[in-house]
MMTF fields as JSON, N, C-alpha, C and O atoms, coordinates in Angstrom:
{
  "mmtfVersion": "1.0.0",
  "mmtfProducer": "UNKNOWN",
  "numBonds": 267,
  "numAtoms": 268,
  "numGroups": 67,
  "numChains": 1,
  "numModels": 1,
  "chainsPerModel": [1],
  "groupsPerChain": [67],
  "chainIdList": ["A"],
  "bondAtomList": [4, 2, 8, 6, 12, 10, 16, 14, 20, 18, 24, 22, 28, 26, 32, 30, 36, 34, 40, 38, 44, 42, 48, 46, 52, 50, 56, 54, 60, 58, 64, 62, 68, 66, 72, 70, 76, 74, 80, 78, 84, 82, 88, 86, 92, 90, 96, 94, 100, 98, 104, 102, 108, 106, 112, 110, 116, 114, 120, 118, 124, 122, 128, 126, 132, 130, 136, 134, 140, 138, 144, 142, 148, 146, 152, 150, 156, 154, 160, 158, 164, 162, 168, 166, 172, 170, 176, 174, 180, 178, 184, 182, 188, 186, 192, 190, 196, 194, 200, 198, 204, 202, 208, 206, 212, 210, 216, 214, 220, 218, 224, 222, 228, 226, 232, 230, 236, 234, 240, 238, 244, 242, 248, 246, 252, 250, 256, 254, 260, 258, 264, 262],
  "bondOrderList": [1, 1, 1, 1, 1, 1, 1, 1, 1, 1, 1, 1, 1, 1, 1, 1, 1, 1, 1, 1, 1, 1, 1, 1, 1, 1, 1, 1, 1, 1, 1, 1, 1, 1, 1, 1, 1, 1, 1, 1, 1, 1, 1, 1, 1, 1, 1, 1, 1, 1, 1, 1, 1, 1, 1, 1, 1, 1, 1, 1, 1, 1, 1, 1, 1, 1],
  "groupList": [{"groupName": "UNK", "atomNameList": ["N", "CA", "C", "O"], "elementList": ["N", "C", "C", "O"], "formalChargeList": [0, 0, 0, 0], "bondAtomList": [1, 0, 2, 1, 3, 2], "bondOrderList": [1, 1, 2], "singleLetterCode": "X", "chemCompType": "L-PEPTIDE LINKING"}],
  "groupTypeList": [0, 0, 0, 0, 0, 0, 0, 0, 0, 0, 0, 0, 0, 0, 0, 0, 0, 0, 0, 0, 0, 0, 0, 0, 0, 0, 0, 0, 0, 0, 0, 0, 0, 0, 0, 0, 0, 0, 0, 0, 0, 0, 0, 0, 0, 0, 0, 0, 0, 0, 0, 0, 0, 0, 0, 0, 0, 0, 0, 0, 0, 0, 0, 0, 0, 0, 0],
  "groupIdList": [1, 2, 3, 4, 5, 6, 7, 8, 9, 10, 11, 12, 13, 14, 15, 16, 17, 18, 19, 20, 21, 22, 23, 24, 25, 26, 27, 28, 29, 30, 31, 32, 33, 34, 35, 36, 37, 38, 39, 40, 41, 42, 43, 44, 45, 46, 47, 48, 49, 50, 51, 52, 53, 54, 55, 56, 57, 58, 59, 60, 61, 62, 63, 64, 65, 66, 67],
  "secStructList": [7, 2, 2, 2, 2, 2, 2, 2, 2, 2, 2, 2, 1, 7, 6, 6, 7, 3, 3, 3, 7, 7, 7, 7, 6, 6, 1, 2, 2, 2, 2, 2, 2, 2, 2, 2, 2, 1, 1, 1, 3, 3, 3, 3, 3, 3, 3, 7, 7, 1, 1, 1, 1, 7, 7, 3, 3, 3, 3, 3, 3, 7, 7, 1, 1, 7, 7],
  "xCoordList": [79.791, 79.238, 80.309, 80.101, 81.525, 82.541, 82.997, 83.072, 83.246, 84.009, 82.836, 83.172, 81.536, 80.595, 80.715, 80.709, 80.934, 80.874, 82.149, 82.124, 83.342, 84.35, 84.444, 85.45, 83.894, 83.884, 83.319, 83.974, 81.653, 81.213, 82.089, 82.137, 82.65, 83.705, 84.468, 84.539, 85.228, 86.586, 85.57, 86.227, 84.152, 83.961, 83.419, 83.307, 82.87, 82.81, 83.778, 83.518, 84.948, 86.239, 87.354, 87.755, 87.434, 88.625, 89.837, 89.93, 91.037, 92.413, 92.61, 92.289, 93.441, 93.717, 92.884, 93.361, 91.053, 90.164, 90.625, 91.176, 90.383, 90.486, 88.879, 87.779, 89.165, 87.806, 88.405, 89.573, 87.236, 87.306, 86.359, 85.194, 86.739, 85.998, 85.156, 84.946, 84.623, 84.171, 84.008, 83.306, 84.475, 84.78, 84.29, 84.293, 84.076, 83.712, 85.41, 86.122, 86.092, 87.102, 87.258, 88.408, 86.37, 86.948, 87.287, 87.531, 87.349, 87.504, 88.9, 89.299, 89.158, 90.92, 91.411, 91.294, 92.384, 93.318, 92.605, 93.012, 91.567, 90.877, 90.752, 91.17, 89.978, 89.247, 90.651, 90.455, 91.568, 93.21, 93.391, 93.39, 93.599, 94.231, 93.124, 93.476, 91.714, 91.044, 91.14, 91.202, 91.198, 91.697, 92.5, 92.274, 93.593, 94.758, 94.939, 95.764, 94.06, 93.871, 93.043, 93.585, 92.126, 91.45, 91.966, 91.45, 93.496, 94.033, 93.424, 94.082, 92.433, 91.862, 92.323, 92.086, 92.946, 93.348, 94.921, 95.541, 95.511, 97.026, 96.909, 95.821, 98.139, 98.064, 97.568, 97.806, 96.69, 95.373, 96.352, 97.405, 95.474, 95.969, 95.087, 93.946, 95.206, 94.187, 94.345, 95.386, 93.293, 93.981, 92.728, 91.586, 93.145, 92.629, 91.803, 91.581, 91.679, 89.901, 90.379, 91.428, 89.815, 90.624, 90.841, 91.744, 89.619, 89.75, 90.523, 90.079, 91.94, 93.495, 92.069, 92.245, 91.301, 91.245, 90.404, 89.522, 91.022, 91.172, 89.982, 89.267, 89.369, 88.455, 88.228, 87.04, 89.009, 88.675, 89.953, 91.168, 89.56, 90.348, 90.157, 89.097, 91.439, 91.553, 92.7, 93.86, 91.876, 92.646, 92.509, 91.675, 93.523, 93.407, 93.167, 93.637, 92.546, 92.61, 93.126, 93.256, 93.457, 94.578, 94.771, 93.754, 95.445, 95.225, 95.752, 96.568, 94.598, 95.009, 94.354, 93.615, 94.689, 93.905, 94.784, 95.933, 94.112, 94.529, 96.111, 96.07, 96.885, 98.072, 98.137, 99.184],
  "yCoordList": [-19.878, -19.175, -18.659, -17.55, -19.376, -18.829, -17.476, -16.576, -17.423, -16.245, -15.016, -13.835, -15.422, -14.227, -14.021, -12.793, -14.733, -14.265, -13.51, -12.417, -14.012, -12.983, -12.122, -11.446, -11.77, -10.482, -9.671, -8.743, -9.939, -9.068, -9.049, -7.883, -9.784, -9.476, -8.472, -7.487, -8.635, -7.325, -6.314, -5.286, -5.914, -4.232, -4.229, -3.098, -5.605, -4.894, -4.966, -4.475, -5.735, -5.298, -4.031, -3.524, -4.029, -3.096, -3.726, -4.952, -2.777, -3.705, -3.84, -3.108, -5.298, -6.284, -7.063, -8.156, -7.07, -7.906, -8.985, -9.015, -9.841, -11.458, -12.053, -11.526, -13.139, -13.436, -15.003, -15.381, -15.77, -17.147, -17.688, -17.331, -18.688, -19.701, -20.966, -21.257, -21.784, -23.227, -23.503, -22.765, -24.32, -24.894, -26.448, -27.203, -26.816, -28.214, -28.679, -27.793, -29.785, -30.555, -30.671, -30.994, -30.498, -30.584, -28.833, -28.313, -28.001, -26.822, -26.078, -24.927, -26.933, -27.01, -26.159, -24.982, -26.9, -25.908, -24.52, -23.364, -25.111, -24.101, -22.494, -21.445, -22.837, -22.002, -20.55, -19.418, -20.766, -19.987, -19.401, -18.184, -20.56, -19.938, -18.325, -17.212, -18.962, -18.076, -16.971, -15.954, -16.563, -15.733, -14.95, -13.873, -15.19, -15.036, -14.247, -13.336, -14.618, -14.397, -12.501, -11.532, -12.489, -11.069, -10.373, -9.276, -10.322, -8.994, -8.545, -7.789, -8.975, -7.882, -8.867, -8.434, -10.12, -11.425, -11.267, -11.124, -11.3, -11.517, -12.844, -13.33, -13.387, -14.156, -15.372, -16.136, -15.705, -16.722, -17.88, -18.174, -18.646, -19.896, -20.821, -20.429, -22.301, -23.524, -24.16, -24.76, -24.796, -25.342, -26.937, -26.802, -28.199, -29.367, -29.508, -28.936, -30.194, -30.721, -31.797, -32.262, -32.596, -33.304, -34.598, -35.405, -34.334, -36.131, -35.476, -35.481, -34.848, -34.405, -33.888, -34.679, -33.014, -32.805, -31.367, -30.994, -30.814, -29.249, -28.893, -29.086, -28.107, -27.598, -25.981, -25.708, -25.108, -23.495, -22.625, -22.817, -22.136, -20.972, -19.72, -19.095, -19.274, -17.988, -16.76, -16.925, -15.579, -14.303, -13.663, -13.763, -12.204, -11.037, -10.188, -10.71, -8.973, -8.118, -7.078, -6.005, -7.202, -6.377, -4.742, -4.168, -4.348, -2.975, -2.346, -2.699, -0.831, 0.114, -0.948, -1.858, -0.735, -0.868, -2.168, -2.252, -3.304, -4.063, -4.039, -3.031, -4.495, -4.339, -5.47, -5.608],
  "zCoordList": [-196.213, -195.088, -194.114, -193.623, -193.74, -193.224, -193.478, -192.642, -194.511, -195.374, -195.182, -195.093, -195.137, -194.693, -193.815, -193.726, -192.33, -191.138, -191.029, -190.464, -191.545, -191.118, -192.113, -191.899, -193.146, -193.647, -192.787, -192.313, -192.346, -191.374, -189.911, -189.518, -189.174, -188.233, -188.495, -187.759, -189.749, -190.135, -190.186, -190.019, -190.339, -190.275, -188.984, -188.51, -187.924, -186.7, -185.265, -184.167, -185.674, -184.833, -185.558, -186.606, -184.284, -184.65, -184.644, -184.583, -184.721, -185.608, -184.451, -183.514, -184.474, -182.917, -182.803, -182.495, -182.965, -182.321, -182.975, -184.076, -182.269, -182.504, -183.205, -183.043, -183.898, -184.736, -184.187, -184.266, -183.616, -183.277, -183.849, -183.678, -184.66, -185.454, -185.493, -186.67, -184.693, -185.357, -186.674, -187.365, -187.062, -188.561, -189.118, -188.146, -189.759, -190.656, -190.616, -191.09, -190.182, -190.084, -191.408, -191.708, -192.504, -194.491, -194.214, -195.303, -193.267, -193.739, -192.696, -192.52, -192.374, -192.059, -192.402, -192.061, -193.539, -194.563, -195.565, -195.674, -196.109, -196.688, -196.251, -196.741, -195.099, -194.482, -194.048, -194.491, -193.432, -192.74, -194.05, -194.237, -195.258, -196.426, -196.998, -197.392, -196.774, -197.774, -196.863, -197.554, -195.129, -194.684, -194.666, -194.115, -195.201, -195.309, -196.296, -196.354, -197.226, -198.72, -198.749, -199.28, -198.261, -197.922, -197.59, -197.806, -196.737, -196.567, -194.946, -194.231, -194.617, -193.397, -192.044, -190.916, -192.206, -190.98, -190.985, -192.039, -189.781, -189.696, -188.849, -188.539, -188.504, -187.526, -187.458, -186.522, -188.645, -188.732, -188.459, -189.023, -187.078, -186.705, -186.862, -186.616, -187.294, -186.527, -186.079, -186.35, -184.691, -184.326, -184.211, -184.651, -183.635, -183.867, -182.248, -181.181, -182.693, -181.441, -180.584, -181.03, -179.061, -178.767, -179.956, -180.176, -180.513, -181.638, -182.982, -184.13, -182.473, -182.963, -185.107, -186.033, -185.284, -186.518, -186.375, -185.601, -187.364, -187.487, -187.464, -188.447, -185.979, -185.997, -185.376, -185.205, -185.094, -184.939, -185.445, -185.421, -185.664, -186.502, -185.915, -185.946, -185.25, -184.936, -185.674, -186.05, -185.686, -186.649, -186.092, -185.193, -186.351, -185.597, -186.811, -187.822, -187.025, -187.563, -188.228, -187.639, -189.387, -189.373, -188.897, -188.509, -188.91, -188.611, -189.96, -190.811, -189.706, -191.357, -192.379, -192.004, -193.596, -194.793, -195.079, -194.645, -195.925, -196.433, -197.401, -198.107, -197.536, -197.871, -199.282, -199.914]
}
């Protein structure tokens, strides 16, 4: 379900918008990588919750066409 919401994000920001995440703490590492992975996220950071375990994920958009 992640990966759906920011597919639909990349066609309704434009390049620069930021996409902010809440995430499942099993979806940590996963989640940045499979971003990362699409071509349309630069930047993709995560970061941890105060109880220190990986919970939001933020990306920016890329600009221009996937590379």
């Amino acid at each position: 379900m992640p990966l759906a919401v920011a597919a639909r994000a990349a066609v309704l920001l434009r390049a620069g918008g930021v996409l902010v995440m809440e995430h499942a703490d099993s979806q940590g590492t996963a989640l940045p990588r499979a971003l990362r992975a699409t071509g349309e996220w630069i930047d993709v950071v995560d970061h941890v919750d105060l109880a220190n375990r990986p919970r939001t994920t933020v990306a920016v958009r890329r600009s221009g066409s996937p590379t």
